[in-house]
VEXMIFI-729764 format. One record per residue (C-alpha): y, x, z negated; residue number from 0; residue in three letters. Coordinates in pm, 1 decimal, padded with zeros to 6 digits. Example, Ala and Ser with C-alpha at 12.3 -4.5 7.8 and 13.67 -1.06 7.14 Angstrom:
BEGIN
PT        v        u        w resi resn
PT -00450.0  01230.0 -00780.0    0  ALA
PT -00106.0  01367.0 -00714.0    1  SER
END
This chain:
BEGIN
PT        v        u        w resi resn
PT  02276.8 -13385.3 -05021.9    0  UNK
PT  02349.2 -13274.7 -05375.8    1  UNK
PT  02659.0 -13137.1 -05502.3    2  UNK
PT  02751.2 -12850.6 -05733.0    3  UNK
PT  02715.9 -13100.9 -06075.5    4  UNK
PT  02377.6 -13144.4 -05984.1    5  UNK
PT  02274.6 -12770.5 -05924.3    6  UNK
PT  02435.3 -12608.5 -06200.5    7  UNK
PT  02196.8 -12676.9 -06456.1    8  UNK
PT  01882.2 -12620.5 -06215.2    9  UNK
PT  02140.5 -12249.2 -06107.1   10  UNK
PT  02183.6 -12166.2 -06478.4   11  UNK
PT  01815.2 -12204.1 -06588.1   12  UNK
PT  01720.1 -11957.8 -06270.3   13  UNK
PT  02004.9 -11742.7 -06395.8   14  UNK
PT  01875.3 -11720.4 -06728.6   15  UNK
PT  01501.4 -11670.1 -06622.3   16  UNK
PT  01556.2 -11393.2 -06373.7   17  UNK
PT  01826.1 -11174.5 -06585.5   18  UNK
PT  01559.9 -11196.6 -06859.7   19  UNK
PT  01337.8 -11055.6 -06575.3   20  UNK
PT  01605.1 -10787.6 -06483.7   21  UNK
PT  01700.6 -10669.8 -06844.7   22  UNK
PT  01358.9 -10443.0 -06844.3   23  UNK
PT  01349.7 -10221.4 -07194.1   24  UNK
PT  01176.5 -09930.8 -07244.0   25  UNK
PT  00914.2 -10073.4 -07549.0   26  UNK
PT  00737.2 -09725.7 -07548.2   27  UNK
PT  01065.3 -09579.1 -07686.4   28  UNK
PT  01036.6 -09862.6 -08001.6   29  UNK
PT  00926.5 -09869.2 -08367.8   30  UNK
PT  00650.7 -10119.9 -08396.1   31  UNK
PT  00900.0 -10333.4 -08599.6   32  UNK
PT  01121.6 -10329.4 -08299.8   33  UNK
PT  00820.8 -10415.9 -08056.9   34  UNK
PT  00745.9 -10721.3 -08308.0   35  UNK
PT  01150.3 -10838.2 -08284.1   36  UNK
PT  01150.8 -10814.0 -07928.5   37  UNK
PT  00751.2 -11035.3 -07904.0   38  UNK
PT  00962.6 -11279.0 -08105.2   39  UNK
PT  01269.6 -11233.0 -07872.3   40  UNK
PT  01043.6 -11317.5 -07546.0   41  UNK
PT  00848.1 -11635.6 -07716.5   42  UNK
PT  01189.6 -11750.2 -07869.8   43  UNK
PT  01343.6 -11732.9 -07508.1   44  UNK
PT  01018.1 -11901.3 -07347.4   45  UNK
PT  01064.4 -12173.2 -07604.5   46  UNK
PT  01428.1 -12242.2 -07554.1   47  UNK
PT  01415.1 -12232.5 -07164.0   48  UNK
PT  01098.7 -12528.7 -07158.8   49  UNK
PT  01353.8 -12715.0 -07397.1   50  UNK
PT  01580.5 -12679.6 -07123.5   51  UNK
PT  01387.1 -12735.1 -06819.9   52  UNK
PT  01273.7 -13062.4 -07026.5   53  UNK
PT  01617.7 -13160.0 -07102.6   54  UNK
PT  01662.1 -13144.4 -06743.2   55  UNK
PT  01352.4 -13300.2 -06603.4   56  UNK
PT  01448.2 -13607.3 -06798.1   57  UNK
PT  01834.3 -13643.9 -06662.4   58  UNK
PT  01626.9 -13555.3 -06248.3   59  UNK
PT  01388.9 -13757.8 -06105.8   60  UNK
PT  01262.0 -13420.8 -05907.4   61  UNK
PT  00933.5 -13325.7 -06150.3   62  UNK
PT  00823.8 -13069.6 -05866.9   63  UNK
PT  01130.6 -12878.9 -05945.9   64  UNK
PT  01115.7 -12892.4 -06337.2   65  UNK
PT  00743.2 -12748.8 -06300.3   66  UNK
PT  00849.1 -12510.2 -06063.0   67  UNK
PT  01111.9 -12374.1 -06329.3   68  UNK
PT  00820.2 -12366.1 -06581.7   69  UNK
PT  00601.5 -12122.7 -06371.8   70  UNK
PT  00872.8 -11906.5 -06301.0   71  UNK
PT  00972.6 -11893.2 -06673.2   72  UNK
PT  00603.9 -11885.1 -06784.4   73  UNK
PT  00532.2 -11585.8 -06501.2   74  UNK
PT  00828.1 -11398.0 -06618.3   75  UNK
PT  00753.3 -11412.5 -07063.6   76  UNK
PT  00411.2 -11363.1 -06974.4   77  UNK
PT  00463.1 -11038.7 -06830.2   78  UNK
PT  00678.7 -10934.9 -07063.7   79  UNK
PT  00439.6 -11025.2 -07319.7   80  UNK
PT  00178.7 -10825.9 -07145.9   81  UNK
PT  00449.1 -10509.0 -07149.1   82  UNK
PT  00461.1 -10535.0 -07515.7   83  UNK
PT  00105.5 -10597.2 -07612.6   84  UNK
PT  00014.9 -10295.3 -07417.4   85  UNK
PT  00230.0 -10079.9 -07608.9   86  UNK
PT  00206.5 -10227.5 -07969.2   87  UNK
PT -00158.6 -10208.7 -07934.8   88  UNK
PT -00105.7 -09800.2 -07837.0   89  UNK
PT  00100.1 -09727.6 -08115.9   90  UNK
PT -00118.4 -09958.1 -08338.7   91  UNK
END
C-alpha cells in the first residue's frame, strides 16, 4: 500500500493536466497574436509536464504509470492544439 508521500506527485501532475483541460478559452474571441501566445502557452505546458512525469518516472519504479500520465497530458495539449489551429487558420 502506498502512502500520501508517494501519491502526491503522481495527484499533482493529474491536477495540473486536467485543470489545464478545464480552463477552456474562447480562442475565436482572440487576436491572432493572442492565439500564437496561447499555441506557445499549451506546448510550453506539454513540455514542462513530460519534464515532470520524467522527473517522476525516475524516483518510481511504476513505468506503466509515468506513460499513462504522458497520454493523458499528450491527449489533453493535443486537443487544445487542435482548438487553436482551427481558429488561427480561420482568421488567417
Amino acid at each position: 500500500m502506498k502512502n500520501n508521500d508517494e501519491s502526491d506527485p503522481i495527484q499533482k501532475i493529474i491536477d495540473e493536466i486536467s485543470f489545464r483541460k478545464s480552463e477552456s478559452k474562447d480562442y475565436k474571441m482572440m487576436n491572432l497574436e493572442k492565439i500564437r501566445t496561447e499555441l506557445q502557452d499549451v506546448l510550453k505546458f506539454e513540455q514542462d509536464s513530460f519534464k515532470k512525469i520524467e522527473e517522476f518516472s525516475k524516483i518510481q519504479q511504476n513505468s506503466d504509470l509515468g506513460n499513462y500520465l504522458k497520454i493523458i497530458c499528450k491527449n489533453t495539449t493535443e486537443r487544445e492544439i487542435t482548438q487553436i489551429q482551427e481558429v488561427y487558420l480561420k482568421k488567417n
